[in-house]
C-alpha positions as CSV (number, residue, x, y, z in Angstrom):
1,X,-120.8,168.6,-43.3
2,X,-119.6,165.5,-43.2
3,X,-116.2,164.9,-45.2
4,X,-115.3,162.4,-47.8
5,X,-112.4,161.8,-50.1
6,X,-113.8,163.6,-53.4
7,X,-115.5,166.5,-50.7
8,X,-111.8,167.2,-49.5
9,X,-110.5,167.1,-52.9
10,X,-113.0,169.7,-54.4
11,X,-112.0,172.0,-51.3
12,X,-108.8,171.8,-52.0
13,X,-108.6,171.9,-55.3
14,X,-110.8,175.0,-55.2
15,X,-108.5,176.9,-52.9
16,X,-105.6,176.3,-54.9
17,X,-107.6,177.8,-57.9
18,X,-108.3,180.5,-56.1
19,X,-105.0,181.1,-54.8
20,X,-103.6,180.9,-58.2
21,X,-106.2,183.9,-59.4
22,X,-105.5,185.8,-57.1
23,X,-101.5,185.3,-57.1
24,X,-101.4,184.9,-60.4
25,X,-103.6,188.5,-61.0
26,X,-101.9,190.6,-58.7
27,X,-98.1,189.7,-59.6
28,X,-99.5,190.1,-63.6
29,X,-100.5,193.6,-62.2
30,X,-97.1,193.8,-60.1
31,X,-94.8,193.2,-63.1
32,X,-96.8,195.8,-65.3
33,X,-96.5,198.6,-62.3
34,X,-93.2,198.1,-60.8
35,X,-91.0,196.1,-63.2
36,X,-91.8,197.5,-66.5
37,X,-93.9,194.2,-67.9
38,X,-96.2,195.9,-70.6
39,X,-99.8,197.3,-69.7
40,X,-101.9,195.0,-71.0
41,X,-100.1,192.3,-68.2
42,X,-101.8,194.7,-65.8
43,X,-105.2,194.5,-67.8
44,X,-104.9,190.5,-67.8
45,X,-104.0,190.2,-64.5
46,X,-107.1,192.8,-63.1
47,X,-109.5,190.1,-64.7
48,X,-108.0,187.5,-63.6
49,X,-108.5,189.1,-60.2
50,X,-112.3,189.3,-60.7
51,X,-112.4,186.2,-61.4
52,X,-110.5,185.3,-58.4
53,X,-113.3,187.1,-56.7
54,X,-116.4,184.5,-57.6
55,X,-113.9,181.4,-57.4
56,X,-114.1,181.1,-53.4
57,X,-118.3,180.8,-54.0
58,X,-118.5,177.7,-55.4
59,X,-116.7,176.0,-52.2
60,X,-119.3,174.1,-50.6
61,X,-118.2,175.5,-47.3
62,X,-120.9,177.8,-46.0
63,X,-119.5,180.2,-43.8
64,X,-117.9,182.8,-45.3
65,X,-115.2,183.9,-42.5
66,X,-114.0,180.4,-42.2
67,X,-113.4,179.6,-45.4
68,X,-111.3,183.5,-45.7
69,X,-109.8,182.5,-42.7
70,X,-108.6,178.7,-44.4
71,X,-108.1,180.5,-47.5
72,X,-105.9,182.9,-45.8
73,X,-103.2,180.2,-44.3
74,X,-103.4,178.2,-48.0
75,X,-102.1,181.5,-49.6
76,X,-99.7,182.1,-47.4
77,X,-97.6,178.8,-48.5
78,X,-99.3,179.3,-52.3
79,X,-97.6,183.1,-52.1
80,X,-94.4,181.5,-51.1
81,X,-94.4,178.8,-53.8
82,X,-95.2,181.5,-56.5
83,X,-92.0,183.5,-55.5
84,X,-89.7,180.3,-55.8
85,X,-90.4,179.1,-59.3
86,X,-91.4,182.6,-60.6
87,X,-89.2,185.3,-59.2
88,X,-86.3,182.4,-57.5
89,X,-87.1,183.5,-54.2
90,X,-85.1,181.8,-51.4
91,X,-87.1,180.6,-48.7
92,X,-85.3,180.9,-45.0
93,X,-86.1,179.1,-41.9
94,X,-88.7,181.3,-40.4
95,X,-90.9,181.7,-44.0
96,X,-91.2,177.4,-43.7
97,X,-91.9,177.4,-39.7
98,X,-94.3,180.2,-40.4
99,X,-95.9,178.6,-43.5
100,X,-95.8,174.7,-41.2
101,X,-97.7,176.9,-38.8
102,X,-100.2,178.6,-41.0
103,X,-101.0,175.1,-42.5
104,X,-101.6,173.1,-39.6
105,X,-104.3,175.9,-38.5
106,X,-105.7,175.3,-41.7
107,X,-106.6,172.1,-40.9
108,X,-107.5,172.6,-37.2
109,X,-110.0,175.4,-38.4
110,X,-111.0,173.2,-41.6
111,X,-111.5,170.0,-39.8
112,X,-112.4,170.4,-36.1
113,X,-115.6,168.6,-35.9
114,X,-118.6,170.9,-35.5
115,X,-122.3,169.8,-34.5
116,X,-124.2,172.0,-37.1
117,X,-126.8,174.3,-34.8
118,X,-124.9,173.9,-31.4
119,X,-123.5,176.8,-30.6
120,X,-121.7,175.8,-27.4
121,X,-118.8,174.7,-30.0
122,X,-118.3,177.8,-30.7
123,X,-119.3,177.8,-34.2
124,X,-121.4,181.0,-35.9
C-alpha cells in the first residue's frame, strides 16, 4: 500500500470513529450499570457497540491483526481523552509516557515499509 495524504487521513479518521463507538458504547453501558444512568443508556450504548464492530472493516488496511494491534495503541490515548472531558479524569505522568509510547508504536507498526509478498520482512 502505498500512502498518501487523503489514504492517511481516511485511516485515521476511521480509527478515531471507531474508537469513539466503542468508547462511547461501553461507558453509555458503564453509566447505566454502575452509576445509576437510566437503562435505555445501556440499550444505546450496546448498539453503538455493534456498530463499533463493522466500523474497523471499511479501513483499507488488510490485515486484520495489524490494524487491532494500531487500533489498540489509538484507544489507549482515545480512552484517556474520553476520561478527561467526560468524567475530569486527571492524567499523571506515567498515563502520558505510556500513551507517548503506545503512539509512537502505532506508527512504527502502521508505517514501517513492507514489500507486499516478501516474507523475509516479516510481514503475514
Amino acid at each position: 500500500m502505498e500512502w498518501t495524504p487523503a489514504l492517511v487521513f481516511q485511516v485515521l479518521a476511521l480509527f478515531l470513529f471507531t474508537g469513539l463507538a466503542e468508547i462511547g458504547g461501553g461507558w453509555l453501558v458503564w453509566e447505566a450499570l454502575r452509576d445509576g444512568k437510566p437503562w435505555w443508556w445501556a440499550l444505546i450504548g450496546s448498539l453503538v457497540l455493534v456498530v463499533y464492530g463493522f466500523i474497523p472493516t471499511l479501513q483499507p488496511l488488510d490485515d486484520f491483526g495489524r490494524l487491532y494491534a494500531v487500533y489498540g495503541g489509538v484507544f489507549i490515548v482515545l480512552s484517556f481523552a474520553w476520561s478527561v472531558v467526560l468524567d475530569g479524569a486527571k492524567l499523571d505522568l506515567g498515563d502520558y509516557i505510556g500513551s507517548t509510547i503506545a503512539l509512537a508504536g502505532v506508527g512504527v507498526i502502521l508505517f514501517w515499509p513492507r514489500n507486499s509478498g516478501d516474507e523475509s520482512d516479516g510481514s503475514t
